[in-house]
DRENTORKOL-3810 file (N, C-alpha, C; in nm, 4 decimals):
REM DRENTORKOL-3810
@n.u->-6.4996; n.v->-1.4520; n.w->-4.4318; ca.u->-6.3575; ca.v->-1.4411; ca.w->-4.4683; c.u->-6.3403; c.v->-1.3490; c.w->-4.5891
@n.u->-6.4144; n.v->-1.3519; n.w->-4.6899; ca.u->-6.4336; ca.v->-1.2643; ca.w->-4.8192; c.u->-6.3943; c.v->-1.1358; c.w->-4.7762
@n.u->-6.4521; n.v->-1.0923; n.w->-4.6830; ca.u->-6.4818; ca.v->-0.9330; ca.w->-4.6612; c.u->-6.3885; c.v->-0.8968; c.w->-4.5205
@n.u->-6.3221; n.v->-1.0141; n.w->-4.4513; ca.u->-6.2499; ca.v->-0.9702; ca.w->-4.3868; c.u->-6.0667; c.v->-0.8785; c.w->-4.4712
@n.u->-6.0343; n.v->-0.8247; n.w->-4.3132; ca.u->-5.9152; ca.v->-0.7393; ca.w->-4.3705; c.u->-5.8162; c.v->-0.8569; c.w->-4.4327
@n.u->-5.8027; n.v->-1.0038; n.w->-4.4139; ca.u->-5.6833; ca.v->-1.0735; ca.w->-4.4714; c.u->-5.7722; c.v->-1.1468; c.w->-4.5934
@n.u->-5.8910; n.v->-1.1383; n.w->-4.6085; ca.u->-5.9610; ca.v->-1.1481; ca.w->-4.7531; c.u->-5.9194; c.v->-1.0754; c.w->-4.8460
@n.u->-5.9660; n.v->-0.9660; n.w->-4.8126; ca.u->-5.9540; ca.v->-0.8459; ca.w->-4.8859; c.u->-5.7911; c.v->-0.8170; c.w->-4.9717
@n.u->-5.6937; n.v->-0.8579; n.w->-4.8636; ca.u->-5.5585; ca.v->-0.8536; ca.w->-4.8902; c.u->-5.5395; c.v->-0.9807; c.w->-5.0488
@n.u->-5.5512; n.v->-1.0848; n.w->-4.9814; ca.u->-5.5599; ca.v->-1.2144; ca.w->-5.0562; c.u->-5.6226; c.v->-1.1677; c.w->-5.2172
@n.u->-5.7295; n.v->-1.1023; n.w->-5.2111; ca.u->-5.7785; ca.v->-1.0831; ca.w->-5.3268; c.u->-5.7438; c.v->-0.9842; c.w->-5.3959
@n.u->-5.6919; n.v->-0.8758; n.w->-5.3230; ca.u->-5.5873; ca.v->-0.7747; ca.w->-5.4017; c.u->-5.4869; c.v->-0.8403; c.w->-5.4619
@n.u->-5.4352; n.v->-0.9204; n.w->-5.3650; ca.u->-5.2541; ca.v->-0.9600; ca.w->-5.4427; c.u->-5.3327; c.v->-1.0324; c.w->-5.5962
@n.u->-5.4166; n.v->-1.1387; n.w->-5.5825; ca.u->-5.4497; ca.v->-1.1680; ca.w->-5.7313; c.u->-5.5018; c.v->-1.0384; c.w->-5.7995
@n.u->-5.5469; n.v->-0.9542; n.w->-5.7463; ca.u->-5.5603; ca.v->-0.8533; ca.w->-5.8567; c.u->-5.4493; c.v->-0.7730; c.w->-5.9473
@n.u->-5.3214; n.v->-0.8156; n.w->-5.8474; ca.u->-5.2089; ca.v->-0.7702; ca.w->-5.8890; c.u->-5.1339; c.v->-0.8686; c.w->-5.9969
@n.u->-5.1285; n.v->-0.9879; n.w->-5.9383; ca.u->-5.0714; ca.v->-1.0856; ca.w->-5.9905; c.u->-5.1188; c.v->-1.0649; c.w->-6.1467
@n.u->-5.2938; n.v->-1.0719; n.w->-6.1462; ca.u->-5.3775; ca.v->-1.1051; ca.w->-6.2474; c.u->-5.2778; c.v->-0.9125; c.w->-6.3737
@n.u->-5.2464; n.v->-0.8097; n.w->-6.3052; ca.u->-5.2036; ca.v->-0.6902; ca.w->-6.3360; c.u->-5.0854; c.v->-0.7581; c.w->-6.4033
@n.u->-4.9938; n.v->-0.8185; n.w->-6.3565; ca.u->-4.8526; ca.v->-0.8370; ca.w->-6.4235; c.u->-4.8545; c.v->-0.9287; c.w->-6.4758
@n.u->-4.9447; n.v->-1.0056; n.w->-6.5524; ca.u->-4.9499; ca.v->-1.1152; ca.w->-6.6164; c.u->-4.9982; c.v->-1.0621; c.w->-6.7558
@n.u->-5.1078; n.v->-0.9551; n.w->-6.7211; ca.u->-5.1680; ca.v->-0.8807; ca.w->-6.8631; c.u->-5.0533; c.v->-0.7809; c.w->-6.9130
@n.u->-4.9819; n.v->-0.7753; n.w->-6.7829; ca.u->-4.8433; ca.v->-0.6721; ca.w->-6.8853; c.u->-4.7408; c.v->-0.7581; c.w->-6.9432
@n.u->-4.7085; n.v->-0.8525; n.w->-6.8717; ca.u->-4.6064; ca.v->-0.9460; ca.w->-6.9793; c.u->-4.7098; c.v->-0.9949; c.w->-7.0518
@n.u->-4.8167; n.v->-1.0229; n.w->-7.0998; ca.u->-4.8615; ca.v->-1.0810; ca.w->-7.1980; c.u->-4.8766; c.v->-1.0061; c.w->-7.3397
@n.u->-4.9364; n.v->-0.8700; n.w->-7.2899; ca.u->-4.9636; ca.v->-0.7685; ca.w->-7.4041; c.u->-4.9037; c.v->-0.6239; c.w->-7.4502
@n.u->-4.7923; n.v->-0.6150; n.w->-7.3403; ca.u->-4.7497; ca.v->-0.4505; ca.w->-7.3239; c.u->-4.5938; c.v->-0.5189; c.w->-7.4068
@n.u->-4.5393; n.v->-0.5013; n.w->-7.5274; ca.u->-4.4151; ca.v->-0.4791; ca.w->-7.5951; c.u->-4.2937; c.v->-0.4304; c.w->-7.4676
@n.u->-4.3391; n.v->-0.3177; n.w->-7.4126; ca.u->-4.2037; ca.v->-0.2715; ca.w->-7.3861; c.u->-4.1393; c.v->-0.3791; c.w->-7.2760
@n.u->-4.2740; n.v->-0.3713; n.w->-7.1722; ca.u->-4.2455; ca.v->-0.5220; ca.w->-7.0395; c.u->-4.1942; c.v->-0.6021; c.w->-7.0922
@n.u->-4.2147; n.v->-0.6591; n.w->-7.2043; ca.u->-4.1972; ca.v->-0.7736; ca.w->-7.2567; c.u->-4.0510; c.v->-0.7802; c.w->-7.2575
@n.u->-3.9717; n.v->-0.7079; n.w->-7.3600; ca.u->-3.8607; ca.v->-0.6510; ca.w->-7.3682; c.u->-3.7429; c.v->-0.6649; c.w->-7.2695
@n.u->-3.8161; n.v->-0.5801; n.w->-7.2095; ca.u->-3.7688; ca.v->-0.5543; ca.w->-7.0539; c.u->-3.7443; c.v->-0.6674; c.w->-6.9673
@n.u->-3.8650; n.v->-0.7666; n.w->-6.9989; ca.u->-3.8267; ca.v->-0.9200; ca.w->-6.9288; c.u->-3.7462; c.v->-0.9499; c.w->-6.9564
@n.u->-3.6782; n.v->-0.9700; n.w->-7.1107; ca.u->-3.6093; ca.v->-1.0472; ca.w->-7.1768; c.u->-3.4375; c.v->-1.0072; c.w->-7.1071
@n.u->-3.4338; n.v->-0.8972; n.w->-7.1112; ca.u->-3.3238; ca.v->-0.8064; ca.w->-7.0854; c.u->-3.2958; c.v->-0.8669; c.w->-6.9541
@n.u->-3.4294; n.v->-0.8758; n.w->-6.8467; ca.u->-3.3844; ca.v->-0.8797; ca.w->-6.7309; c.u->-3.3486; c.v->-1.0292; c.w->-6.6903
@n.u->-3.4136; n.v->-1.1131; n.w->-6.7871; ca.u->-3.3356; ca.v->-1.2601; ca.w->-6.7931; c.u->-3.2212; c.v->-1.2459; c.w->-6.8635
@n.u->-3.1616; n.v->-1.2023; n.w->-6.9356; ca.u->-3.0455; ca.v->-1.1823; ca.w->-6.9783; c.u->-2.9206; c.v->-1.0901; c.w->-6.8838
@n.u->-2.9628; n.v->-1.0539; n.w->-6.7909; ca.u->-2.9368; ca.v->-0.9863; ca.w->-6.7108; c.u->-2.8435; c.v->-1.1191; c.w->-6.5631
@n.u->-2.9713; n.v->-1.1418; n.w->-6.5469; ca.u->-2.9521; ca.v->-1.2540; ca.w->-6.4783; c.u->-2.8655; c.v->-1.3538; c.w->-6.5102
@n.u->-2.8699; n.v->-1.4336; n.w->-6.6559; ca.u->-2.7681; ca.v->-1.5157; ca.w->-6.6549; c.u->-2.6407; c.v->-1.4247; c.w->-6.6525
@n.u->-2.6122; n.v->-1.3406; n.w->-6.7110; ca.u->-2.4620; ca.v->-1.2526; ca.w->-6.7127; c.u->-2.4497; c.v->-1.2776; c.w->-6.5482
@n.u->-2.5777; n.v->-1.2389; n.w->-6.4751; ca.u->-2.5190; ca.v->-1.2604; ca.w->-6.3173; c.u->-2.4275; c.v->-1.3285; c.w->-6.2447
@n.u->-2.5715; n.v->-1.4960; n.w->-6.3291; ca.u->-2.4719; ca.v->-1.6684; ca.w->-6.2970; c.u->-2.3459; c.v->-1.6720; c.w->-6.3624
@n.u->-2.3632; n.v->-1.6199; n.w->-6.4693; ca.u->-2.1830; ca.v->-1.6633; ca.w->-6.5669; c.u->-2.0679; c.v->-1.5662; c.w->-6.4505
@n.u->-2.1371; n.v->-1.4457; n.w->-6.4012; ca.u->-2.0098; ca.v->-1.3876; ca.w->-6.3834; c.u->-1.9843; c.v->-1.3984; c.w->-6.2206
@n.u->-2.0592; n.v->-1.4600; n.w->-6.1689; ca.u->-2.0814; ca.v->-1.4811; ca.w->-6.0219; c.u->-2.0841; c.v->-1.3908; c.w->-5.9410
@n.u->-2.1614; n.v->-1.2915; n.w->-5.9351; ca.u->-2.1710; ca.v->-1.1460; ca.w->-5.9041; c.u->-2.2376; c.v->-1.2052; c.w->-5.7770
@n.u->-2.1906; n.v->-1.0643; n.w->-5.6589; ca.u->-2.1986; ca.v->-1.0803; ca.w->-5.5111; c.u->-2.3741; c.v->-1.0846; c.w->-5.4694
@n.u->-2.3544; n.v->-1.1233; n.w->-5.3649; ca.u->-2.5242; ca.v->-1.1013; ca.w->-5.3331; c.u->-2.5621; c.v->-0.9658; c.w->-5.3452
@n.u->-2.4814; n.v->-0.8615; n.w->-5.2935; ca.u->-2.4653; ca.v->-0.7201; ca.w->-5.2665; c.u->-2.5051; c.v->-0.6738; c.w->-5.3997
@n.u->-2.3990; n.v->-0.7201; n.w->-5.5134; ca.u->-2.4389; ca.v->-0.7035; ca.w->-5.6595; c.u->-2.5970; c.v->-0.7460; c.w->-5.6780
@n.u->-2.6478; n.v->-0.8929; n.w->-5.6574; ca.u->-2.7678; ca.v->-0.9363; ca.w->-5.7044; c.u->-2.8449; c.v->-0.8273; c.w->-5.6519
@n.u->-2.8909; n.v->-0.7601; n.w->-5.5470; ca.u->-2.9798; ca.v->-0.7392; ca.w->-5.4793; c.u->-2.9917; c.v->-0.5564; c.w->-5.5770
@n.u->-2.8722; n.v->-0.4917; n.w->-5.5817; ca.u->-2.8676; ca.v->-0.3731; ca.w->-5.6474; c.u->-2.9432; c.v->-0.4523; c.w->-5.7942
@n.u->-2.9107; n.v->-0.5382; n.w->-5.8450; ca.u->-2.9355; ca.v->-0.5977; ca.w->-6.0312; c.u->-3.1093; c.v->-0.5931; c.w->-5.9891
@n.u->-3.1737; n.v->-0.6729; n.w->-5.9110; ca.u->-3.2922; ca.v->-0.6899; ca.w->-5.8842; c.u->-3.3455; c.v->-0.5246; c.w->-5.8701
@n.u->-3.2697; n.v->-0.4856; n.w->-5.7634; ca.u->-3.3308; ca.v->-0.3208; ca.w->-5.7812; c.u->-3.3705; c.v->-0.2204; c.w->-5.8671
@n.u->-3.2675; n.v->-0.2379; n.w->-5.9481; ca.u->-3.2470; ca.v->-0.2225; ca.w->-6.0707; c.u->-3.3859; c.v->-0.2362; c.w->-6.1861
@n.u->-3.3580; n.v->-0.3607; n.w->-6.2127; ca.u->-3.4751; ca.v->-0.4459; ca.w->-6.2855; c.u->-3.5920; c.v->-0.4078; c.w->-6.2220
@n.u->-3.6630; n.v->-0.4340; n.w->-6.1151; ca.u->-3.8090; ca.v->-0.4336; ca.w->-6.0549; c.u->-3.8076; c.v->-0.2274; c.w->-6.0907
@n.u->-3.6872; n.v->-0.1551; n.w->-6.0524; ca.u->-3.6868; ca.v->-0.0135; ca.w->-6.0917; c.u->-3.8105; c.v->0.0206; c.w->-6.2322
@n.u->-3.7078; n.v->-0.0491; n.w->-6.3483; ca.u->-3.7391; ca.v->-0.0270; ca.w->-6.4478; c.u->-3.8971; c.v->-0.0679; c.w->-6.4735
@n.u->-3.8956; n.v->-0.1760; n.w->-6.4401; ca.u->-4.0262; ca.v->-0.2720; ca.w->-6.5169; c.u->-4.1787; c.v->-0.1863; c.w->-6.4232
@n.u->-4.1006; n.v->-0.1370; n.w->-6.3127; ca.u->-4.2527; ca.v->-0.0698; ca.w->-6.2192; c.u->-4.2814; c.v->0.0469; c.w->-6.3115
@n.u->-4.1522; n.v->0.1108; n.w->-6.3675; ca.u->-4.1978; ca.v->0.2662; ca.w->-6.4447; c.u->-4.2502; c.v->0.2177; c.w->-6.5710
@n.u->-4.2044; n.v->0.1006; n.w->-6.6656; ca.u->-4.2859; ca.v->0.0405; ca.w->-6.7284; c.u->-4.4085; c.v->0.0467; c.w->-6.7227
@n.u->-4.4473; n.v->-0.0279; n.w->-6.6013; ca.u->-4.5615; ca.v->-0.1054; ca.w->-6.6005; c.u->-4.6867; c.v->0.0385; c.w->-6.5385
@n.u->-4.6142; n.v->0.1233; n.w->-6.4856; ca.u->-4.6612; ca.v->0.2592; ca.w->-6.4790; c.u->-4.7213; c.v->0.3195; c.w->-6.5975
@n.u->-4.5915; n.v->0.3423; n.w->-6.6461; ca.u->-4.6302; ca.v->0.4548; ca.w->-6.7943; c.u->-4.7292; c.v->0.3774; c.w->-6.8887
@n.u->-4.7487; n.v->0.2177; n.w->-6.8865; ca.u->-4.8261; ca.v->0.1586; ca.w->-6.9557; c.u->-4.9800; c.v->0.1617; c.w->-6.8912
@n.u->-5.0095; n.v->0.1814; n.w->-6.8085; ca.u->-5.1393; ca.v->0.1974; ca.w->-6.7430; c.u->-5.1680; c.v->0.3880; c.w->-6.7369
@n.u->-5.0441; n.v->0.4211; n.w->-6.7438; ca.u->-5.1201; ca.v->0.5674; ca.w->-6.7309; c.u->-5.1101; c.v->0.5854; c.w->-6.8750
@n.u->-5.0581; n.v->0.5762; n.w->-6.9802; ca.u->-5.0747; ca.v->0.5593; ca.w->-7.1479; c.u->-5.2392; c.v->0.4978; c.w->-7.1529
@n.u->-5.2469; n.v->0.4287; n.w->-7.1190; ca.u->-5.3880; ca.v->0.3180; ca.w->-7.1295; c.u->-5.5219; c.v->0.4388; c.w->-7.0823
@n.u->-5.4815; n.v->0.4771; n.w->-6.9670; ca.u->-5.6060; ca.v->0.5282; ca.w->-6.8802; c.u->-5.6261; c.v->0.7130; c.w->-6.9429
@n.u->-5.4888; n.v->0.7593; n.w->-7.0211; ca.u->-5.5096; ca.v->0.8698; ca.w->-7.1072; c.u->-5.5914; c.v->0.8701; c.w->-7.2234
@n.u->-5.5171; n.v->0.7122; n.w->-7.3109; ca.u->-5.5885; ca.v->0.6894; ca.w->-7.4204; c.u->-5.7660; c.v->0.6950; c.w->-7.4583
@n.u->-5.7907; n.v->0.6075; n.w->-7.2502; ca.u->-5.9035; ca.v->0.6262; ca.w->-7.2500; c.u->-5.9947; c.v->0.7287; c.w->-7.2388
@n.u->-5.9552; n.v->0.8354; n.w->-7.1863; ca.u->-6.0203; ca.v->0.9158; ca.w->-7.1268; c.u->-6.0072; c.v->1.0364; c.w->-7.2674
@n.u->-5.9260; n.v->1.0269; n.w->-7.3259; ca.u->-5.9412; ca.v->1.1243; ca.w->-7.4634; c.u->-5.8953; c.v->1.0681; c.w->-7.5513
@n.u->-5.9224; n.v->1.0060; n.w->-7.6545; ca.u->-5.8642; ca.v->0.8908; ca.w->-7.7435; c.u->-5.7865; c.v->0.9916; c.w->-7.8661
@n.u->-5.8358; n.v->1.0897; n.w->-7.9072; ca.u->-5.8544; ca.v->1.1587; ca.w->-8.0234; c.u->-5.6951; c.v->1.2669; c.w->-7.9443
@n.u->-5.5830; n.v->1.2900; n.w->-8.0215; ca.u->-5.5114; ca.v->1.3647; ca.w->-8.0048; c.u->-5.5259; c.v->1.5008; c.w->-7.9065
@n.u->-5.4340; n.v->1.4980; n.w->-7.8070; ca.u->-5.4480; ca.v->1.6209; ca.w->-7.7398; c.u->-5.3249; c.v->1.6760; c.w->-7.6791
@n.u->-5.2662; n.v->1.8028; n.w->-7.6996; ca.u->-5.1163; ca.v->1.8096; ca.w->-7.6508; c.u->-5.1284; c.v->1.8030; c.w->-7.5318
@n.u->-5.1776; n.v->1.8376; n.w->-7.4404; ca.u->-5.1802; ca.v->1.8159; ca.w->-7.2786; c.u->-5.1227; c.v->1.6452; c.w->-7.2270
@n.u->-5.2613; n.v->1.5793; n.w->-7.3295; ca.u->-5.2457; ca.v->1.4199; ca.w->-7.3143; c.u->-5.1152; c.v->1.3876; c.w->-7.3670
@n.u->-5.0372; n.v->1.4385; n.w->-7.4809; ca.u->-4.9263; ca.v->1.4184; ca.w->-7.5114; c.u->-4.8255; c.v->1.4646; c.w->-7.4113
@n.u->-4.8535; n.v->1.5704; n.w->-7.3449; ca.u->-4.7157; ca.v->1.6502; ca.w->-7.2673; c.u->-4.7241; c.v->1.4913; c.w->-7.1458
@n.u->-4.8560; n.v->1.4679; n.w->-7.0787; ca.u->-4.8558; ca.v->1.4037; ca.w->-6.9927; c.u->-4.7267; c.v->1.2410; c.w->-6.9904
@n.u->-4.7994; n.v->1.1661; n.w->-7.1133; ca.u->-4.7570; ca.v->1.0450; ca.w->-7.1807; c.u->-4.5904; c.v->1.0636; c.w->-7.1738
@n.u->-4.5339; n.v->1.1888; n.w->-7.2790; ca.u->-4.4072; ca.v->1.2417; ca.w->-7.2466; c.u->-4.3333; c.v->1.2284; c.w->-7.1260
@n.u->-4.4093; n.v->1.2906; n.w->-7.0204; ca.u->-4.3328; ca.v->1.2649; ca.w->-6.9109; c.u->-4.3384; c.v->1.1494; c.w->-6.8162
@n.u->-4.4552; n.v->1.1010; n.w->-6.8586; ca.u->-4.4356; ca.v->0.9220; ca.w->-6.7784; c.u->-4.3170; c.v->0.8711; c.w->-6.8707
@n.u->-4.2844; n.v->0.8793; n.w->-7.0125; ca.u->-4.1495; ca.v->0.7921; ca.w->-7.0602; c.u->-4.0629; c.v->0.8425; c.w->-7.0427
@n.u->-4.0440; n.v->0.9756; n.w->-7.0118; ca.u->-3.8846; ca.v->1.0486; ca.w->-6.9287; c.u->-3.9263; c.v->0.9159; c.w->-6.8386
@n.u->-3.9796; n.v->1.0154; n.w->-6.6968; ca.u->-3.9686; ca.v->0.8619; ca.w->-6.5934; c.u->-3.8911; c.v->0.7196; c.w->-6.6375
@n.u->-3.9737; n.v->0.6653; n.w->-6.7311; ca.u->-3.9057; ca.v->0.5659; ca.w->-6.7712; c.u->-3.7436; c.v->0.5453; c.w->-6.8260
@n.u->-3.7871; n.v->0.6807; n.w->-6.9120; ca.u->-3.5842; ca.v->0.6586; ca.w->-6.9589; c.u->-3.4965; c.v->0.7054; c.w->-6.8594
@n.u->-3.5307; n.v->0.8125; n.w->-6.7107; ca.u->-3.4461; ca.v->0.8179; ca.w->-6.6306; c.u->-3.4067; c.v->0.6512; c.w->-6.5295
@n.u->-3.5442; n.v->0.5907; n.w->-6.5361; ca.u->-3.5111; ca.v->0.4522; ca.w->-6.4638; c.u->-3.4043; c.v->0.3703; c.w->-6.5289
@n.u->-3.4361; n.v->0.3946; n.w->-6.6246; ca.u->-3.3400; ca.v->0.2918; ca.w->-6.7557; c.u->-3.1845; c.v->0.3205; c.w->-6.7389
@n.u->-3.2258; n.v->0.4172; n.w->-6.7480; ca.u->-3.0389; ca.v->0.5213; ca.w->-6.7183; c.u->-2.9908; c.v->0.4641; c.w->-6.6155
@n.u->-3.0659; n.v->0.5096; n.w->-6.4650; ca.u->-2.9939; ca.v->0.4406; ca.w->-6.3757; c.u->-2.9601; c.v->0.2852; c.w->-6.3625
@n.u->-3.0714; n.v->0.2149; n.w->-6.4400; ca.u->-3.0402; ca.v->0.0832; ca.w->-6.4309; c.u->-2.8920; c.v->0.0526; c.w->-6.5398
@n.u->-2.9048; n.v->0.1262; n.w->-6.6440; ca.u->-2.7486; ca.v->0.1035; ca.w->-6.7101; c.u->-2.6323; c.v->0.1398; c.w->-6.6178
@n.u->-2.6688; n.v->0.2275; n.w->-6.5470; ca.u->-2.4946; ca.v->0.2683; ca.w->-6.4733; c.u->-2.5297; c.v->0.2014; c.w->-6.3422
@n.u->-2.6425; n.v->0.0988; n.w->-6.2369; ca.u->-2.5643; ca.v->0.0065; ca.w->-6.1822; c.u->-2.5324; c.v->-0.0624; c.w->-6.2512
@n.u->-2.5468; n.v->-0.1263; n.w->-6.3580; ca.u->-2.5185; ca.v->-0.2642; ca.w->-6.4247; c.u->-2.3751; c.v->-0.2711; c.w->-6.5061
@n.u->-2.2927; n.v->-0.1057; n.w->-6.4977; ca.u->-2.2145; ca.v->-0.0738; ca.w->-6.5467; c.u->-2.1145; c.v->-0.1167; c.w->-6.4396
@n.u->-2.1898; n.v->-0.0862; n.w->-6.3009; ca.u->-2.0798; ca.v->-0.0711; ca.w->-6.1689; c.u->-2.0775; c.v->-0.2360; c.w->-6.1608
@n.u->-2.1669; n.v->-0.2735; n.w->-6.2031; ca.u->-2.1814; ca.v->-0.4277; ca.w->-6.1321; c.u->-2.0406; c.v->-0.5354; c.w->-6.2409
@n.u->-2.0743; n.v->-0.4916; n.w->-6.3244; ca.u->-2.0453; ca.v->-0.5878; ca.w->-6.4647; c.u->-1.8558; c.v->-0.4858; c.w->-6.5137
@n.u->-1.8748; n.v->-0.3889; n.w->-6.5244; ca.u->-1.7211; ca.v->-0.3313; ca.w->-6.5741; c.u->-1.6131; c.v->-0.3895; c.w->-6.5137
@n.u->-1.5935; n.v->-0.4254; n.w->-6.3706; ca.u->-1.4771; ca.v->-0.5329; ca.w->-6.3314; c.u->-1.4717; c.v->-0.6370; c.w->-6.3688
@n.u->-1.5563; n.v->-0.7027; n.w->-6.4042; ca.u->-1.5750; ca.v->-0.8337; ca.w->-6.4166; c.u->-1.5480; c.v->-0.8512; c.w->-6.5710
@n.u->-1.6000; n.v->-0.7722; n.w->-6.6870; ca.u->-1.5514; ca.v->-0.7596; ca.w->-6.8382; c.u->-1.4255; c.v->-0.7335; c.w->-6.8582
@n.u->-1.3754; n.v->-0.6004; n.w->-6.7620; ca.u->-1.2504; ca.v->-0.5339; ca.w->-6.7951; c.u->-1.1639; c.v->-0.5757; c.w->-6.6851
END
């Protein structure tokens, strides 16, 4: 069973699981980002936003936290591979957190579409 194809599966997903547990535990920005996205959520419950809404908010959220959880492993695997300053390694790092701040962006303007009727 170990080495079969639904082993193999089984033991990936904990490799994943075991992946997003070391990022909410030790990565600041995830962390953050959780907080937001539970805060996110209750604004959901208080404001009783549509399923249609939930499912864009979730999109949203899992958006952000994947480019997160991206730019934090490719930050990690740069650091490793040249620890000591290098502009290349910098240009690289740079553009994994664009990535990130374009996710962010879009996640502010659904959450703008979702939430502005409901405030105003």
């Amino acid at each position: 069973m170990r080495d079969s194809f639904l082993g193999k599966r089984i033991r990936g997903g904990g490799y994943a699981i075991k992946g997003a547990w070391l990022l909410l535990k030790h990565e600041q920005s995830i962390q953050v980002q959780f907080v937001l996205a539970i805060i996110m959520c209750i604004a959901g419950y208080f404001f009783d936003i549509s399923k249609t809404e939930w499912m864009f908010q979730f999109v949203a959220i899992g958006l952000v936290m994947t480019a997160e959880g991206l730019n934090s492993g490719l930050e990690a695997m740069a650091d490793f591979v040249h620890p000591d300053f290098h502009s290349k390694i910098g240009h690289i790092k740079d553009i994994a957190a664009g990535a990130v701040f374009i996710a962010a962006v879009t996640a502010v303007i659904i959450g703008a579409f979702i939430y502005f009727p409901y405030i105003f």
